[in-house]
C-alpha positions as CSV (number, residue, x, y, z in Angstrom):
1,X,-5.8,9.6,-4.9
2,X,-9.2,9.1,-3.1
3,X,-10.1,7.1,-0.2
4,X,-11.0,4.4,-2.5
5,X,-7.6,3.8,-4.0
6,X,-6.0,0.6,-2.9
7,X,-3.1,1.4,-0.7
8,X,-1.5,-2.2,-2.3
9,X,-2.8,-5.5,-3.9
10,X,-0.1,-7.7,-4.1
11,X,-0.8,-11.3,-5.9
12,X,0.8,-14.3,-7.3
13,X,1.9,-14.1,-11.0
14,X,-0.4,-16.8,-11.6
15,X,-3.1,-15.7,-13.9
16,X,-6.7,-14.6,-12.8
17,X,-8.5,-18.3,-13.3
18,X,-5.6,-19.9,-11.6
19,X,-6.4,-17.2,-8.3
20,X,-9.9,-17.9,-8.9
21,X,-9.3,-21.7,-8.4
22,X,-7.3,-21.0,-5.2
23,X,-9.8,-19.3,-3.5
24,X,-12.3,-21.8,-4.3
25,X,-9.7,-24.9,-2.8
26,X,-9.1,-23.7,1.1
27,X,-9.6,-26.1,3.5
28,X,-10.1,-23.5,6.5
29,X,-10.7,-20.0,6.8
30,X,-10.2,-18.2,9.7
31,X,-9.9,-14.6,11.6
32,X,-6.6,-12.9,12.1
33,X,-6.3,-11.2,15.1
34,X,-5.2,-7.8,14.8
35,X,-4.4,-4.5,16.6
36,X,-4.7,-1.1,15.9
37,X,-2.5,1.8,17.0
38,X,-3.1,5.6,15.8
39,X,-0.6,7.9,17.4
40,X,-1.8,11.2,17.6
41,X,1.7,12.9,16.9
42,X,2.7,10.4,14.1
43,X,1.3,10.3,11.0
44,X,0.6,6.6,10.3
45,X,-1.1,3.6,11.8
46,X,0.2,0.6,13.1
47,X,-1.5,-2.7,12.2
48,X,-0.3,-5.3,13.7
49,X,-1.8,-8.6,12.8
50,X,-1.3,-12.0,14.0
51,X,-0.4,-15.2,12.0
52,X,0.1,-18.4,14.2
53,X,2.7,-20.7,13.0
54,X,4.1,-18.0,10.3
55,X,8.1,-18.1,10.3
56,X,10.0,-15.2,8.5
57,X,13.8,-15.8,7.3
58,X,16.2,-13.4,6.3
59,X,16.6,-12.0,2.4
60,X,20.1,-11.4,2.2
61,X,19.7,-9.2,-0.8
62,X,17.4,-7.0,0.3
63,X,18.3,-7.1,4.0
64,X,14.5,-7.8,5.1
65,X,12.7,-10.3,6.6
66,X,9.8,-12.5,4.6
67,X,7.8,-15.0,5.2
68,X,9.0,-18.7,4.7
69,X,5.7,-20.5,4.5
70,X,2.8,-18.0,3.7
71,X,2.2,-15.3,1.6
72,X,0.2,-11.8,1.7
73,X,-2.7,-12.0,-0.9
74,X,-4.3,-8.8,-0.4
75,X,-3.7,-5.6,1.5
76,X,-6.2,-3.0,0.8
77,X,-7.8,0.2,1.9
78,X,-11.0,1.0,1.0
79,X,-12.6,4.3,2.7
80,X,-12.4,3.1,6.2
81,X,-12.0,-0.4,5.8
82,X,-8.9,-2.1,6.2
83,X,-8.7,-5.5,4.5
84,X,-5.9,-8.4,4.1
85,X,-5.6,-11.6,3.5
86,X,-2.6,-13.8,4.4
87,X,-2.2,-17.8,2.8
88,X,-0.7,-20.0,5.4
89,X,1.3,-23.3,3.8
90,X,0.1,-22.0,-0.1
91,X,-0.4,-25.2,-1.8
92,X,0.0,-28.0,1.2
93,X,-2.5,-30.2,2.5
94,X,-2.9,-27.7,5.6
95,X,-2.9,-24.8,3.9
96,X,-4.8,-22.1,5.4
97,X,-6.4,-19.2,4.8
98,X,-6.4,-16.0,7.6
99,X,-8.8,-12.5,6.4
100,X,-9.1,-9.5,8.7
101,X,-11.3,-6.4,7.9
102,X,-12.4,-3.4,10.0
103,X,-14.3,-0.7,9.9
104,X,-12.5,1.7,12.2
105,X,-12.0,5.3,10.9
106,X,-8.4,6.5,10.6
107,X,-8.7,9.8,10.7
108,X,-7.2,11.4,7.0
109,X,-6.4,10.4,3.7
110,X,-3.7,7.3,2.8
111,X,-0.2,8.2,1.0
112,X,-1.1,4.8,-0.7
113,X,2.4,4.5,-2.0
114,X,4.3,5.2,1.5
115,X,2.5,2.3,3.3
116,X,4.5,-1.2,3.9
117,X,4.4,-4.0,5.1
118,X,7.1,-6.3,7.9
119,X,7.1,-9.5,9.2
120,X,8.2,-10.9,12.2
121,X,7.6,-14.5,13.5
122,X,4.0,-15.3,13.7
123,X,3.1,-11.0,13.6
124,X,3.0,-8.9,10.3
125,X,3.2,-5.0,10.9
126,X,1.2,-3.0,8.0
127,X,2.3,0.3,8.4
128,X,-0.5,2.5,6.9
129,X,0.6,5.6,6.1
130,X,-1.5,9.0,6.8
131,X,-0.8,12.6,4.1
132,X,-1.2,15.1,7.6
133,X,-0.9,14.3,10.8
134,X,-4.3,14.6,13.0
């Protein structure tokens, strides 16, 4: 795969007019904070992104954590541009909306299919994985 490959899209089963009339009904929109950490000896990149007022329970089946009242809309890479989108309260009256992008080179091609994502309270970890190390 190329640079441009997506490393993951994930989005509601909902059709593609029903996600068209989501994005059009947010009430706010705001900035994630994020951080980026490249180790030189490993070969991935650790996003760490923050999500105020996210809460994460436990899946007993799968033995993971996941967010209780928010979902991950998008999660892409695009040459070197990171971009995600998060949905805070999906469908409530304060439902909002957090997007962060960058521009910050990481150094080698993605294994698009190795990269994942964890959630802690408030904090989602996007673990973007590189082919070769540095």
């Amino acid at each position: 795969m190329s640079d441009f490959a997506k490393v993951f899209n994930i989005y509601s089963t909902e059709s593609n007019q029903d996600q068209q009339d989501d994005n059009q009904t947010f009430g706010e929109v705001k900035r994630a904070n994020a951080s980026i950490n490249q180790e030189f000896s490993k070969s991935f990149v650790r996003v760490t992104i923050k999500i105020p007022k996210m809460k994460t329970g436990i899946n007993w089946r799968k033995l993971i954590r996941e967010p209780n009242n928010g979902i991950v809309t998008e999660a892409t890479y695009h040459g070197n541009r990171l971009n995600f989108e998060f949905i805070l309260n999906r469908g409530k009256s304060n439902e909002t909306k957090y997007e962060f992008s960058t521009r910050e080179p990481l150094h080698g091609p993605i294994e698009y299919h190795k990269s994942y994502l964890k959630y802690k309270d408030e904090y989602v970890l996007w673990f973007v994985h590189k082919s070769q190390p540095w």
